[in-house]
C-alpha positions as CSV (number, residue, x, y, z in Angstrom):
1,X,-66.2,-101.9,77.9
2,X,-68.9,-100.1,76.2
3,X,-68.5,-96.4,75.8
4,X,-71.2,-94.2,76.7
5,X,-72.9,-93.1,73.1
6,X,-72.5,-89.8,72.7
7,X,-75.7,-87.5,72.2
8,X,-76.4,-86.9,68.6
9,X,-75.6,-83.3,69.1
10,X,-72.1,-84.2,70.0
11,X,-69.6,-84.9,67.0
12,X,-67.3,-87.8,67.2
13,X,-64.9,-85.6,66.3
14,X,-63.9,-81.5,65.0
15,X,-61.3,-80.7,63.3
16,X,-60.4,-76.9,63.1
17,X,-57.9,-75.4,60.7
18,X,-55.0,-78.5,60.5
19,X,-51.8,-77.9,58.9
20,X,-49.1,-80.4,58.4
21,X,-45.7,-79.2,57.0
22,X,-42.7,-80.4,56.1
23,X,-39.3,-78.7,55.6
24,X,-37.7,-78.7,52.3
25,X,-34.8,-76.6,50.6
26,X,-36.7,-74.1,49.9
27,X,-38.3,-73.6,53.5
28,X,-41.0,-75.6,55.0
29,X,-44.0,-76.4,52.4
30,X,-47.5,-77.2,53.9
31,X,-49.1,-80.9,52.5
32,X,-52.4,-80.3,54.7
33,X,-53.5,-76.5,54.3
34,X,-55.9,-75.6,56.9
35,X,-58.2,-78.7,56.6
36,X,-61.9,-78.5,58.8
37,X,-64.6,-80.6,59.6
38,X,-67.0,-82.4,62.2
39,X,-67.5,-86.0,62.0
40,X,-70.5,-87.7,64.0
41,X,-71.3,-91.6,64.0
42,X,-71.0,-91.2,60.3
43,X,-68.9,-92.8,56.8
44,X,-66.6,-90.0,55.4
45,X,-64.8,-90.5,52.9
46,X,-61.3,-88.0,51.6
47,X,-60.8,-88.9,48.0
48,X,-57.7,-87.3,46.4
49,X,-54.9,-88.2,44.3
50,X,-51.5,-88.7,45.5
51,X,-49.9,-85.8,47.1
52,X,-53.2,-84.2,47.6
53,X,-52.9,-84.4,51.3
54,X,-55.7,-86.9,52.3
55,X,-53.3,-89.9,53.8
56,X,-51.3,-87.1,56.0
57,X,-54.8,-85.9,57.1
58,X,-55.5,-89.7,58.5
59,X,-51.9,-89.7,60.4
60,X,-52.0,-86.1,61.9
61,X,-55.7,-87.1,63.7
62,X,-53.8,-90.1,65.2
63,X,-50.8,-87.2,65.8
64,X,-48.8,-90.4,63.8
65,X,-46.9,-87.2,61.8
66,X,-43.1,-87.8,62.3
67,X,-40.4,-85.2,62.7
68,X,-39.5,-83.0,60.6
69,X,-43.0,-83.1,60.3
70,X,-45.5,-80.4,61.9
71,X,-48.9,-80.4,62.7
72,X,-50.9,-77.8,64.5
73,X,-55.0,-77.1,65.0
74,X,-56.8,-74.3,65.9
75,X,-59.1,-77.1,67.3
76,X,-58.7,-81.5,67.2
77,X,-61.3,-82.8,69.5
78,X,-62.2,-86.7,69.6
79,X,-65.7,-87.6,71.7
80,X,-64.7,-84.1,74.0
81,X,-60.9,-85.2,74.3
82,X,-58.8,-82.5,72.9
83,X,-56.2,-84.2,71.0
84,X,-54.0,-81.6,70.5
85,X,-52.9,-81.4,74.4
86,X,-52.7,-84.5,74.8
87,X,-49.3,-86.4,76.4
88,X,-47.9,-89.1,74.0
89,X,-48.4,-91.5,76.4
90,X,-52.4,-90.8,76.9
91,X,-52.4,-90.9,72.5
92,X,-51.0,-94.1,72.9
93,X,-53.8,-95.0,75.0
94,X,-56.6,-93.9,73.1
95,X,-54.7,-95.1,69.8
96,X,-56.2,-98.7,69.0
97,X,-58.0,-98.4,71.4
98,X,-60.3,-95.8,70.4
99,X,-59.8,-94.5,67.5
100,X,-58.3,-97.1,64.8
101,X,-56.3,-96.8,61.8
102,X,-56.3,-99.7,58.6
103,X,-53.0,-99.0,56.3
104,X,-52.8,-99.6,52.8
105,X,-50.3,-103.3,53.3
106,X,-51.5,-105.5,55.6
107,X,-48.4,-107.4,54.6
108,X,-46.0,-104.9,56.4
109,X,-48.5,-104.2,59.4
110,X,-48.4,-107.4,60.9
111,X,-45.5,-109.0,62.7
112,X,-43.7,-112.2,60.7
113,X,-42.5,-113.9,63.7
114,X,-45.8,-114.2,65.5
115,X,-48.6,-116.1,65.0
116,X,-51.8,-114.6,63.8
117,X,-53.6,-115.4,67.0
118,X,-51.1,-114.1,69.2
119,X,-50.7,-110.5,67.3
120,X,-54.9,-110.1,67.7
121,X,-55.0,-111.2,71.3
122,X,-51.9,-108.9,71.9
123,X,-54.1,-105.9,70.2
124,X,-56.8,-106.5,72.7
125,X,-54.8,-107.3,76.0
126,X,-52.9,-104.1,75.6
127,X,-56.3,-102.3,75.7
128,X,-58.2,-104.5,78.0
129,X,-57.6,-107.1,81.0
130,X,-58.9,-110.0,80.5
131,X,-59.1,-113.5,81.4
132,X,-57.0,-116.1,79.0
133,X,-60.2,-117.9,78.3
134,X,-62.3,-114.7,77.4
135,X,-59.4,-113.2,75.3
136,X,-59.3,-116.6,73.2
137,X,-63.1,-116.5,72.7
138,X,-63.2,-112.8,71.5
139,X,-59.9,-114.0,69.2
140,X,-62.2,-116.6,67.6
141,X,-64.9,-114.3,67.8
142,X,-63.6,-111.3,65.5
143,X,-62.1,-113.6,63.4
144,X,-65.7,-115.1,62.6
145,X,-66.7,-111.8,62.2
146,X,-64.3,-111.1,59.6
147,X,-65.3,-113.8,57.3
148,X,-63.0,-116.1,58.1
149,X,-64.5,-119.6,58.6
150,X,-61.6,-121.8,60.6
151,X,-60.3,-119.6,62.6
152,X,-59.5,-122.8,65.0
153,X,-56.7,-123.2,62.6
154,X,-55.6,-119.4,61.3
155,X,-54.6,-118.9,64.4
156,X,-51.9,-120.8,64.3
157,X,-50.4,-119.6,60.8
158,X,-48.2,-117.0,60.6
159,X,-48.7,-113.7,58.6
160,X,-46.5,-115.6,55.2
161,X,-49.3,-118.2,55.5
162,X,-52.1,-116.3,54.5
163,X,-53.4,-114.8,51.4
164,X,-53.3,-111.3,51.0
165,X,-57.0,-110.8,51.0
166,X,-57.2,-112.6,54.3
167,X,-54.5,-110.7,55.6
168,X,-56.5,-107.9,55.2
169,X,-59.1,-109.2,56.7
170,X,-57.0,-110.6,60.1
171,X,-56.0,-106.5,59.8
172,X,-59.1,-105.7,60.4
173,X,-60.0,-108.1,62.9
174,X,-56.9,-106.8,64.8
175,X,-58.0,-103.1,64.5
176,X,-62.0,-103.8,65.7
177,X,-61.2,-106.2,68.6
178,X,-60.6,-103.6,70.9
179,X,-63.8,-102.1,69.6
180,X,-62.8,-98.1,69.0
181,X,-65.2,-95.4,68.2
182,X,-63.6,-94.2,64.9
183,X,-62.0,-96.4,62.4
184,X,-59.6,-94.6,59.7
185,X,-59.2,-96.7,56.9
186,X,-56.1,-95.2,54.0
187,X,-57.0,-97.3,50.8
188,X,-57.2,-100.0,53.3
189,X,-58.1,-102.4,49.8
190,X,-54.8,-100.9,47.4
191,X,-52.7,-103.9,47.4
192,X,-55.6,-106.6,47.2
193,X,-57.1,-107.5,43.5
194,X,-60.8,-106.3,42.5
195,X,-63.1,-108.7,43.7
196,X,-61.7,-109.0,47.3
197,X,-61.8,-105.2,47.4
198,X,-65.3,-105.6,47.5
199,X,-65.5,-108.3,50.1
200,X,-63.3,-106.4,51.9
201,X,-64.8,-103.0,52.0
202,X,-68.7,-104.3,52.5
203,X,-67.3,-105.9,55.5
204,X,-65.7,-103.0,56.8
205,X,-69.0,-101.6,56.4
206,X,-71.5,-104.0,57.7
207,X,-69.2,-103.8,60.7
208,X,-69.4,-99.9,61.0
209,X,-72.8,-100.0,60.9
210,X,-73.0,-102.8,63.4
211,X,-71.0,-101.2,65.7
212,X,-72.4,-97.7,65.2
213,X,-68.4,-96.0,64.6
214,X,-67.3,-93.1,62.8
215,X,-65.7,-94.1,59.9
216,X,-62.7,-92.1,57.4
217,X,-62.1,-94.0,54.3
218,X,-59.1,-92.4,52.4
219,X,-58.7,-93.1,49.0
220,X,-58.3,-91.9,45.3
221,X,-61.4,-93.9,43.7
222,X,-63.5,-91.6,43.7
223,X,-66.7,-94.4,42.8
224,X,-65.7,-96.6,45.5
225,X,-66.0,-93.7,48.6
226,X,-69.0,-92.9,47.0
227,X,-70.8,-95.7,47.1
228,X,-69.1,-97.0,51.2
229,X,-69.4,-93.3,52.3
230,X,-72.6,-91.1,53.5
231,X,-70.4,-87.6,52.9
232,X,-67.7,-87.0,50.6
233,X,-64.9,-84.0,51.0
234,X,-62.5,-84.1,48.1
235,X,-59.5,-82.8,48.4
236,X,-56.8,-81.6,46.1
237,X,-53.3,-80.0,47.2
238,X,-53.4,-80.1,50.6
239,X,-57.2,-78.0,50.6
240,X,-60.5,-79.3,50.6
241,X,-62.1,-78.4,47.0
242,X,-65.6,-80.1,48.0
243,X,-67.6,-81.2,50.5
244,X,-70.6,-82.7,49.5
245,X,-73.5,-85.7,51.0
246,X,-72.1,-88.8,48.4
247,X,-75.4,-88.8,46.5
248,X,-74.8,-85.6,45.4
249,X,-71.5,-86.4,44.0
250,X,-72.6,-85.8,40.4
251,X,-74.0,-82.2,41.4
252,X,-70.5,-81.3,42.3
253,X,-69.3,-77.5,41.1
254,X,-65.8,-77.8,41.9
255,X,-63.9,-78.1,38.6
256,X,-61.5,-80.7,39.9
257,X,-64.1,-82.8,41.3
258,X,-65.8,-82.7,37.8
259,X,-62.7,-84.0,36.2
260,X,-62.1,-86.8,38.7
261,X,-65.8,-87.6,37.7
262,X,-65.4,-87.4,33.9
263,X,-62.5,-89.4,34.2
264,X,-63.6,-92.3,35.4
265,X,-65.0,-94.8,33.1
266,X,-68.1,-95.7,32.7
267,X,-69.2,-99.7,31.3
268,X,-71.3,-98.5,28.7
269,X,-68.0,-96.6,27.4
270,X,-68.9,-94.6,24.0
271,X,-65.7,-91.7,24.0
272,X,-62.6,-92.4,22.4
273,X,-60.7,-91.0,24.8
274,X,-60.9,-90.7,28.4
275,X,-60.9,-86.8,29.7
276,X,-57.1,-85.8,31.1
277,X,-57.5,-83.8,34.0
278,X,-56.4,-80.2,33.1
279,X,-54.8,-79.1,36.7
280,X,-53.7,-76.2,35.2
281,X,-57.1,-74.9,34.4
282,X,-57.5,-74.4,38.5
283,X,-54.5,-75.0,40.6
284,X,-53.4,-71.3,39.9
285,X,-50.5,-72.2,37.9
């Protein structure tokens, strides 16, 4: 169930002036404040810090933004689909199995009472019929693919029974099996420690690239979009403050982006002090 590759000409996806709002006491406040861009078969990453906006961004493409909540575009088209008139029930469609989206716990996102195997076969028979026998083999399959060397026996184990690194990775496995266009990933590596982040996040990669899919990667670390990501758009209260191609990160003009920049630290590490943001200096306050 190969979908036809679009022309290069054709983004995967625009985006066009999205705002998300929600209400508060004193009226309704907008977290997402007129966002834009194009994304082709391509790795972008939205680096912010919390409350920025960038998570919010990753739920309102998937139209995942609850009530209260509000979203509304002047334009949201995936691969010619226009998102924005879309019935709930054709989103539900093209959610997993098109366009997929990695949360920050794997923990939470799987289902206790099922067995591993059964939750990733269930991911790809709700978007695909198959044969038993083919949907075990693809099972196995993406499970391989994801590093994991006896799947024979993870999929029998239950989510409790499996490290949180390789949670992650049975995550992912669920998310790719139906083998969408666009994966969204929102600090898809938060809860795991350093070096499985890594292994993590070159495997979402070398599967990317593989597969030739868009990619969103969401996430504060500044250092780690740039080196997974080909473009970078940073955001910072709800706007975009930069958009920039990620090796040209340290030409970046935006004073915010050249804080987030200073303040990361660096191994050969000769200041006292680490810079402290100064949001004042540029948040109109």
């Amino acid at each position: 169930m190969s979908h036809s590759h679009q022309s290069e000409r054709a983004p995967l996806l625009e985006l066009e002036n999205l705002r998300v709002s929600f209400p508060t006491p004193q009226g309704r406040v907008e977290v997402v404040k007129g966002l834009s861009f194009t994304l082709g078969r391509e790795r972008l990453g939205i680096v912010g810090e919390s409350g920025s906006g960038k998570s919010m961004t990753g739920r309102a493409i998937l139209r995942l933004v609850r009530s209260p909540g509000r979203q509304q575009a002047d334009r949201m088209v995936f691969d010619g689909i226009d998102l924005a008139g879309l019935s709930e029930r054709k989103m539900r469609d093209l959610r997993g199995a098109r366009i997929s989206m990695i949360m920050q716990d794997p923990k939470f996102s799987l289902n206790p009472v099922m067995t591993i195997g059964a939750q990733i076969a269930e991911a790809l028979k709700t978007h695909e019929k198959l044969a038993r026998s083919e949907v075990k083999s693809r099972v196995l399959e993406m499970l391989h693919s994801v590093r994991i060397n006896d799947p024979e026996r993870v999929v029998n184990l239950y989510p409790h029974e499996v490290s949180g690194g390789m949670g992650q990775r049975i995550m992912i496995a669920m998310m790719l099996i139906p083998r969408p266009d666009l994966l969204i990933a929102d600090e898809p590596t938060s809860a795991l420690d350093v070096s499985v982040q890594a292994q993590v996040l070159d495997l979402i990669d070398e599967l990317v690239r593989d597969k030739g899919m868009g990619l969103i990667l969401i996430s504060h670390d500044l250092n780690l979009v740039a080196r997974y990501c080909d473009r970078i758009l940073v955001m910072h209260a709800g706007e975009v403050v930069e958009s920039c191609a990620a090796e040209d990160l340290h030409k970046a003009t935006h004073p915010y982006t050249q804080g987030l920049l200073a303040a990361v630290p660096r191994m050969e590490e000769t200041r006292e002090e680490l810079p402290v943001l100064d949001r004042s200096a540029w948040s109109g306050t």
